[in-house]
C-alpha positions in Angstrom: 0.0 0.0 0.0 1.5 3.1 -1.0 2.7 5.4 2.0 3.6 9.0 3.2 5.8 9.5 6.3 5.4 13.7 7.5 7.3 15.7 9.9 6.1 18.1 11.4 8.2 21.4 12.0 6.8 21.2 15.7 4.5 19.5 17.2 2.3 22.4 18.3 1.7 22.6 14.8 0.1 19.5 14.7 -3.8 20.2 15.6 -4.0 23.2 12.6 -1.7 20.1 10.1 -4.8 17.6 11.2 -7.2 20.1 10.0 -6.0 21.2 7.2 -5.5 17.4 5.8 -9.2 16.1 7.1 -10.7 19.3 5.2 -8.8 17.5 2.0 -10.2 14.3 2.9 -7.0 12.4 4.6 -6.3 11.7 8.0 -2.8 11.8 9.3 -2.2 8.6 11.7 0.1 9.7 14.7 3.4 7.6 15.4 3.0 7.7 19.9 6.0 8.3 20.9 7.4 11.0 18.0 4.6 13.6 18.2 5.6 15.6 15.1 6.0 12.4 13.0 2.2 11.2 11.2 1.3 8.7 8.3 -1.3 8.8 5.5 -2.1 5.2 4.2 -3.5 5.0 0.7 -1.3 8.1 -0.6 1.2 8.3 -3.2 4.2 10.1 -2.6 4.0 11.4 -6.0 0.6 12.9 -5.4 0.7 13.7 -2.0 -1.1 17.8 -2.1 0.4 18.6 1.6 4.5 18.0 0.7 4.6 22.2 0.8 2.3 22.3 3.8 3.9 25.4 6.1 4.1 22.9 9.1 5.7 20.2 6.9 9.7 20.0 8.0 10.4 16.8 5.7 7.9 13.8 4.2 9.4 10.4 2.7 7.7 7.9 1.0 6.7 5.1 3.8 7.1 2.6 1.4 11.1 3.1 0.4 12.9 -0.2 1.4 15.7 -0.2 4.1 18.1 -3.1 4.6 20.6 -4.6 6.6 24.0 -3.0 6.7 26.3 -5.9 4.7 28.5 -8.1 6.9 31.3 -10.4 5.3 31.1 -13.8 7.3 34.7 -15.3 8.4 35.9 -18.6 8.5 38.8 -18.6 11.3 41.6 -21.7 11.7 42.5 -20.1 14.8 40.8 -19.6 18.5 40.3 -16.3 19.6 37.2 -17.4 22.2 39.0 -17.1 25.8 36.5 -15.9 27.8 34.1 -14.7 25.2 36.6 -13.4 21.9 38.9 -10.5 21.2 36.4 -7.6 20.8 35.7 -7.4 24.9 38.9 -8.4 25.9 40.6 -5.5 23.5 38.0 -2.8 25.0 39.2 -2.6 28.7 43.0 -2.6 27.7 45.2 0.4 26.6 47.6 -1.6 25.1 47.1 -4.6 22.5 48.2 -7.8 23.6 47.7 -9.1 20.4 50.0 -6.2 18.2 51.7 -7.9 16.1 50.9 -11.7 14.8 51.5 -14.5 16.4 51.1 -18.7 16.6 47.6 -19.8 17.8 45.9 -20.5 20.0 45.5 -16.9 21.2 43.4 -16.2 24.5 41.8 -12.8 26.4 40.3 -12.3 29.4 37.8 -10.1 30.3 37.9 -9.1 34.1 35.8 -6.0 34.8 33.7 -3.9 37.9 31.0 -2.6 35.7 27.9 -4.7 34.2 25.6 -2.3 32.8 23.4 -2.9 35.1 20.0 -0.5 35.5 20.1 0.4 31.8 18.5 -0.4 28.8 20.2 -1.4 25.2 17.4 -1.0 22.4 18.6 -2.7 19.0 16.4 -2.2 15.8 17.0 -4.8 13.8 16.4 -8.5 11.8 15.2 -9.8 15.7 17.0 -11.4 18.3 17.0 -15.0 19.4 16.5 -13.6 23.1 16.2 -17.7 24.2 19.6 -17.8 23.6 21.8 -18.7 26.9 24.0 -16.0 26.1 20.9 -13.2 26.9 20.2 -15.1 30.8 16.8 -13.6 30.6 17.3 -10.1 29.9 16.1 -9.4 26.6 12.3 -9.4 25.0 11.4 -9.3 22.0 9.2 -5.5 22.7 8.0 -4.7 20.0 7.6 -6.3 15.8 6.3 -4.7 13.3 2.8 -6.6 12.4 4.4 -8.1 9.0 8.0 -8.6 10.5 8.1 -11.9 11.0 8.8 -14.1 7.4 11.8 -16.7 7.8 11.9 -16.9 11.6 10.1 -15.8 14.5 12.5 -14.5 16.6 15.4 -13.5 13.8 15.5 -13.6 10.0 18.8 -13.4 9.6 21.0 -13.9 12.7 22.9 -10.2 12.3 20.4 -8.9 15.4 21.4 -11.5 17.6 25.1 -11.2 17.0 25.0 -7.7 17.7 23.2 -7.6 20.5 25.1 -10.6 22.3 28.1 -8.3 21.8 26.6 -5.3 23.5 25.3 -7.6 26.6 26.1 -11.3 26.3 26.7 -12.8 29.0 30.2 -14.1 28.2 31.0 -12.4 24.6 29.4 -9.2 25.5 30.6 -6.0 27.1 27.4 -4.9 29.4 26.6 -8.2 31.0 23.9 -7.0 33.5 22.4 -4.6 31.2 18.5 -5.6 30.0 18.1 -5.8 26.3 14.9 -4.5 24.0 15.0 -6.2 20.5 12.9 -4.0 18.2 12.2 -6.4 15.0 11.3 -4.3 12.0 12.7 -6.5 9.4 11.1 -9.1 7.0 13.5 -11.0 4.9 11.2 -11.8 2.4 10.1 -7.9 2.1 12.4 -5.8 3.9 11.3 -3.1 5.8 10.2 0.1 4.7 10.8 3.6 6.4 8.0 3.4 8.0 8.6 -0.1 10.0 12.2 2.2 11.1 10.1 5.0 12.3 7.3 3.3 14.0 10.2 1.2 15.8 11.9 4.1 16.9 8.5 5.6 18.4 7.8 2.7 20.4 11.6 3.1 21.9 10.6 6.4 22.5 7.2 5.6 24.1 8.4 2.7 26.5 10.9 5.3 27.9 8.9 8.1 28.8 6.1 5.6 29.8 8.9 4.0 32.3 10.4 7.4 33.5 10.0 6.5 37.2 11.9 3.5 37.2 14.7 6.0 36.0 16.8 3.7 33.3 19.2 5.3 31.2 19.0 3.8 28.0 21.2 3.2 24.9 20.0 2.7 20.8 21.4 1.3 18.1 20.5 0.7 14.6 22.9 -0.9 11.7 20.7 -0.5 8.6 21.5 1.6 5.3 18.6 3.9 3.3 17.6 6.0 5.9 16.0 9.2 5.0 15.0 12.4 6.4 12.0 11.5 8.3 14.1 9.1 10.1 17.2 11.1 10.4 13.7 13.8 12.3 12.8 11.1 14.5 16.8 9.9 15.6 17.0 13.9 16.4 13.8 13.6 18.5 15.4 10.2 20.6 18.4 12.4 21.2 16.4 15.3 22.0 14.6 13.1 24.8 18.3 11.8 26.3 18.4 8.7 24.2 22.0 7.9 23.5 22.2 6.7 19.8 24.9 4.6 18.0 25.3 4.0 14.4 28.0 2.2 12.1 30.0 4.2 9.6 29.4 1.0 7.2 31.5 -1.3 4.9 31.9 -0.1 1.3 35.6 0.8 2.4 35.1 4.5 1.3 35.5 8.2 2.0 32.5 9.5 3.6 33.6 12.7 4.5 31.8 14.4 1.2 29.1 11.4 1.0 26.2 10.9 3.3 25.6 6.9 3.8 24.3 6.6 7.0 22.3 8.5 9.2 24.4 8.5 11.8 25.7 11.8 9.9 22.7 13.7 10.0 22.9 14.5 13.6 26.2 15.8 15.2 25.5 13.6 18.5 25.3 10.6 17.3 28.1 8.1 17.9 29.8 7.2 14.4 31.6 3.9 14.4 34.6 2.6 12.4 35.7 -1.0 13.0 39.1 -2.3 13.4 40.8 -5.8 13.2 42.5 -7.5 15.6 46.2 -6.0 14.8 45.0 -2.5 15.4 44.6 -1.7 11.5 41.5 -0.7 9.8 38.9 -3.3 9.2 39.3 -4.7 5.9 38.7 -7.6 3.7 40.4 -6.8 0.2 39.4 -9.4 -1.5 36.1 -10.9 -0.7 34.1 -14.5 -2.3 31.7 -12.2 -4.0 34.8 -10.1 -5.5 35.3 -6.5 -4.5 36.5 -4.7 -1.7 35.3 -4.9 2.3 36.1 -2.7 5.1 35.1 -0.2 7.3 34.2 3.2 5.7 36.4 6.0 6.8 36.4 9.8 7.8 38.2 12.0 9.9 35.6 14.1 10.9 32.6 11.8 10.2 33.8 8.6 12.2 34.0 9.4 15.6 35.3 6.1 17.5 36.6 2.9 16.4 35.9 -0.7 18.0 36.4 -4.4 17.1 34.5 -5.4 14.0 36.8 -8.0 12.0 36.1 -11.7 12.9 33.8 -11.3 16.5 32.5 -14.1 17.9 28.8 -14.3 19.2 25.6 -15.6 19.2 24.6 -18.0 16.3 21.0 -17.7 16.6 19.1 -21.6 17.0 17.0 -21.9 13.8 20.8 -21.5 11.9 22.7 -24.3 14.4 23.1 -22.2 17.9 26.1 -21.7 19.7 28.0 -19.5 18.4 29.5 -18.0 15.0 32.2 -15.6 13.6 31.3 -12.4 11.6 32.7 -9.2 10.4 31.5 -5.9 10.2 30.6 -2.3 11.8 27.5 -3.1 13.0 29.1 -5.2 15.3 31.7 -2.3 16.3 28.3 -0.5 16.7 27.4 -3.1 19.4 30.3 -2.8 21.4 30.7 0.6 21.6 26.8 0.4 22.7 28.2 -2.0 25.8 30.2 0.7 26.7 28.3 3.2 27.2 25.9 1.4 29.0 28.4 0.7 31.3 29.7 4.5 31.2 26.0 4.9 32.1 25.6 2.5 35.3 25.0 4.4 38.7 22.7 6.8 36.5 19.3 8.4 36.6 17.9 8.2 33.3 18.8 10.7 30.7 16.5 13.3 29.6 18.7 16.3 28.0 20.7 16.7 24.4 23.6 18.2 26.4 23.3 15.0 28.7 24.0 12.8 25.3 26.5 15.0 24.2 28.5 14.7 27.2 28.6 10.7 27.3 30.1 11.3 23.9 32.6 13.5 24.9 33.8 11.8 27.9 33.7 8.8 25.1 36.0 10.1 23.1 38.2 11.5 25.4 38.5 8.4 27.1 39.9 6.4 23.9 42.9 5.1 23.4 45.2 7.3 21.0 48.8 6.3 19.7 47.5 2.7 18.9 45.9 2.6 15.3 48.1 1.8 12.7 48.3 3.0 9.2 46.7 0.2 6.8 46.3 1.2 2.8 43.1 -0.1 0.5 44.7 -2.8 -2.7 44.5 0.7 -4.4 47.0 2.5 -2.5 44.3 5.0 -0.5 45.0 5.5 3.1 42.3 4.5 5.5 42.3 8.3 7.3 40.7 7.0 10.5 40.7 9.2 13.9 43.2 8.2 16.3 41.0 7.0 19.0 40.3 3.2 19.8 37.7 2.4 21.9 37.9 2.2 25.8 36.7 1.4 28.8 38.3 1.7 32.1 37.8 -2.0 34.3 39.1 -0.9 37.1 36.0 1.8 37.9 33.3 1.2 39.5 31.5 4.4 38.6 32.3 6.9 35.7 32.1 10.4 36.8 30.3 12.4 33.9 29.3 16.2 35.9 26.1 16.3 33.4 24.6 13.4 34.6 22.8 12.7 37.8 23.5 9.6 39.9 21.2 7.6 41.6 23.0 7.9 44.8 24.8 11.4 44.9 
């Protein structure tokens, strides 16, 4: 059914919008939980009469298909599991105990005083196999999009439960206390248009003003490519209402600097991540099965943090085997760095402010390791111009002092 996603430039705005549209003979359907954002079912984009509306910000057609960010799956002859893989174990330690290559078996251990506990890691994705033992419990499925489900009930295609066991699995995941919120918006047999994103990201936004009182700081992250200005509207509304948001810089190996591919640029407090591989290089794949190039996209000004994303290990969701399996990509990065700041977050009253989200970026950034990343060029010769800043986080702290934010115990 054709579809029109609208933005309202304000909310106030929207009883007059409403009018104006029922006197036409539509009827805008509200998104609860992003007040300025409404649908009209039945409309084509290229007819819609309200597109120069005086409230209108930004309209999309509903319809436009997103999908999944690409991953390149990796076949390992080595064993990097320890206590739950490299990506965790490379996190909490300034300097890389695996720098240089060396003979397998390799091991890590993971030894921490933070869990994540009292916050809230949303993922928007294929679905999450939340019976796996690796989630203990702590994640639901909350919300689907009705037409969602197609090749599996609980995930499509596996990528949502590898990323979230990697933000809060309970031995390959960063935040292992933290409770997790799978928002399923994909179909793999139809995608998911714009309108599945933005409905998702409502219902994020609902459950946490609906749950103010029990006073959880939460955490999003999203690792899917097509976005569009009505969704770029409602990721500035989530940050707007203290929701900390985490995106990948993707995986066609390129420049973004001049070239918008994500959303992640369309609002400066976002966290952009870059992936790296195990040696401290960039992540990349030169040569891949299906030919071409692989690796994480690159920017100094557009990538802000980089985290493990070649060859993580987590959850292998049951329908495809269980257990575990081996992928590469920024969306994974994207997970970890989500861990983290959930654990940056712990001992927190719930966010509620921009400046509040821009300050657990800062602190961030300025907590990442610099002097580490080493120069790696694409089969071409190009540089991958990466900022100098690996991801971090500090085990030996119980609490992370951020002046912005109010603790639950002062």
């Amino acid at each position: 059914m054709a579809e029109v996603i609208v933005v309202l430039k304000s909310p106030n705005l929207a009883k007059d919008f409403r009018a104006d549209a029922q006197a036409i003979g539509l009827e805008p359907l509200p998104f609860p939980g992003l007040p300025r954002h409404f649908r009209f079912l039945g409309v084509s984009p290229a007819e819609f009469p309200l597109a120069h509306h005086p409230a209108v910000e930004t309209w999309d057609d509903g319809e436009k298909k997103l999908t999944p960010a690409a991953t390149q799956n990796v076949t390992l002859n080595a064993d990097m599991t320890g206590t739950g893989g490299w990506a965790a174990a490379r996190c909490i330690r300034r300097r890389n105990p695996w720098a240089s290559p060396q003979i397998f078996p390799r091991t890590s251990t993971f030894d921490i005083k933070r869990t994540g506990a009292g916050v809230d890691i949303f993922i928007i994705d294929s679905g999450v196999d939340y019976l796996h033992p690796e989630f203990g419990g702590r994640v639901n499925q909350y919300w689907h999009y009705e037409t969602s489900y197609a090749t599996a009930v609980l995930d499509d295609t596996g990528h949502g439960s590898h990323c979230l066991g990697l933000a809060l699995g309970r031995t390959v995941g960063i935040a292992r206390e933290a409770r997790g919120h799978s928002m399923k918006f994909f179909n793999a047999n139809t995608g998911a248009p714009v309108s599945n994103a933005i409905a998702a990201m409502a219902a994020i936004l609902s459950q946490y003003n609906a749950q103010a009182d029990d006073d959880r700081p939460a955490v999003m992250f999203m690792s899917w490519v097509g976005f569009t200005s009505t969704i770029d509207a409602a990721v500035t509304d989530m940050i707007n209402a203290g929701i900390v948001c985490c995106y990948p810089a993707g995986n066609e190996a390129i420049d973004i600097t001049t070239s918008v591919v994500r959303p992640a640029e369309s609002d400066p407090d976002t966290i952009v991540c870059g992936g790296i591989q195990i040696y401290d290089t960039a992540y990349y794949i030169p040569n891949t099965t299906a030919g071409g190039e692989f690796g994480t996209n690159f920017s100094l000004t557009d990538v802000d943090i980089l985290a493990p994303a070649q060859a993580t290990m987590s959850v292998n969701r049951t329908s495809a085997g269980g257990g575990y399996r081996i992928d590469s990509g920024t969306s994974y990065a994207t997970a970890v760095v989500a861990g983290v700041v959930a654990c940056m977050l712990q001992g927190y009253k719930r966010l509620t402010t921009r400046a509040q989200v821009r300050a657990v970026k800062q602190r961030l950034l300025d907590n990442a390791t610099t002097g580490a990343l080493k120069p790696l060029r694409k089969k071409d010769g190009g540089l991958f111009n990466l900022p100098d800043r690996i991801l971090y986080l500090n085990p030996m702290i119980e609490f992370e002092v951020i002046p912005e934010l109010v603790p639950r115990n002062p």
